[in-house]
C-alpha positions in Angstrom: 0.0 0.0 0.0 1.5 3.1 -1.2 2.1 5.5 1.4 -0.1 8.4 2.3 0.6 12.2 1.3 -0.2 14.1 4.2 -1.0 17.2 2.0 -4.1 14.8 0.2 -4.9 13.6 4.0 -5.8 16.8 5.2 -7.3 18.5 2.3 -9.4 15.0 2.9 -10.3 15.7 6.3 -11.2 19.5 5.7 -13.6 18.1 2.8 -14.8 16.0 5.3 -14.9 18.2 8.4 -17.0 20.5 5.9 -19.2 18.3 4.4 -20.7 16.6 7.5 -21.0 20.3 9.0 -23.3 20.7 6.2 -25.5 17.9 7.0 -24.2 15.8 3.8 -23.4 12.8 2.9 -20.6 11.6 0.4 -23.2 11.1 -2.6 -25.1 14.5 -1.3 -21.9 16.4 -2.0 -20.5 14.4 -4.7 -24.2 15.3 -6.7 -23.9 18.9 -5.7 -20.5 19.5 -7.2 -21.1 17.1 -10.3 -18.7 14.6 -9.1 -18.5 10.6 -9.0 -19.3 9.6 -5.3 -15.8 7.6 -5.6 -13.8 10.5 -6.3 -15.1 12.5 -3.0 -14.9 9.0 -1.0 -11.0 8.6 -2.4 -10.6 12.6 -1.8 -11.7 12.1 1.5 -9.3 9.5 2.2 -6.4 10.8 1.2 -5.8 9.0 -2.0 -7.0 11.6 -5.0 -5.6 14.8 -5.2 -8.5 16.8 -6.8 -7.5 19.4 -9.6 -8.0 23.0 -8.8 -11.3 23.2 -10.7 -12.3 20.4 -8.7 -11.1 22.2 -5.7 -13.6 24.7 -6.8 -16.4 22.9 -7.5 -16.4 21.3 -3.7 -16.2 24.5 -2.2 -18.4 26.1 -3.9 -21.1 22.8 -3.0 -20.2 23.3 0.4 -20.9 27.0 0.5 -17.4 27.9 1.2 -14.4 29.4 -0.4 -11.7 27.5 -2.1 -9.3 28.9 0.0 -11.5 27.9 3.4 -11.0 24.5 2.0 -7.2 24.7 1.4 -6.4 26.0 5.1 -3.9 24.6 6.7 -2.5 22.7 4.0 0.6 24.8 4.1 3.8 23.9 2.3 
């Protein structure tokens, strides 16, 4: 098993910290940005790193800013 990036992990757990603040579930979000419930499920996990205009479309599903879900990503 190929080892986690730690940079994926947390953007994972901010989509996830998010999303169940919202009240969603996985398929909830994944229909509300137009994405495959597999992709927000591997996001979540830690093992997809979502392109910027997929970065974009969660935020903007979640009611929040791109860069609210980027923080604390940090270099």
């Amino acid at each position: 098993m190929p080892k986690r990036d730690t940079t994926l992990s947390k953007f994972g757990q901010n989509v996830r910290k998010h999303r169940e603040a919202k009240g969603l579930t996985q398929e909830g979000l994944s229909e509300a940005a137009g994405l495959d419930r597999t992709y927000v499920s591997d996001i979540e996990r830690g093992t997809r790193n979502a392109g910027i205009k997929n970065v974009a479309r969660l935020a903007k599903a979640l009611g929040i800013s791109a860069a609210k879900l980027v923080e604390g990503l940090g270099a």
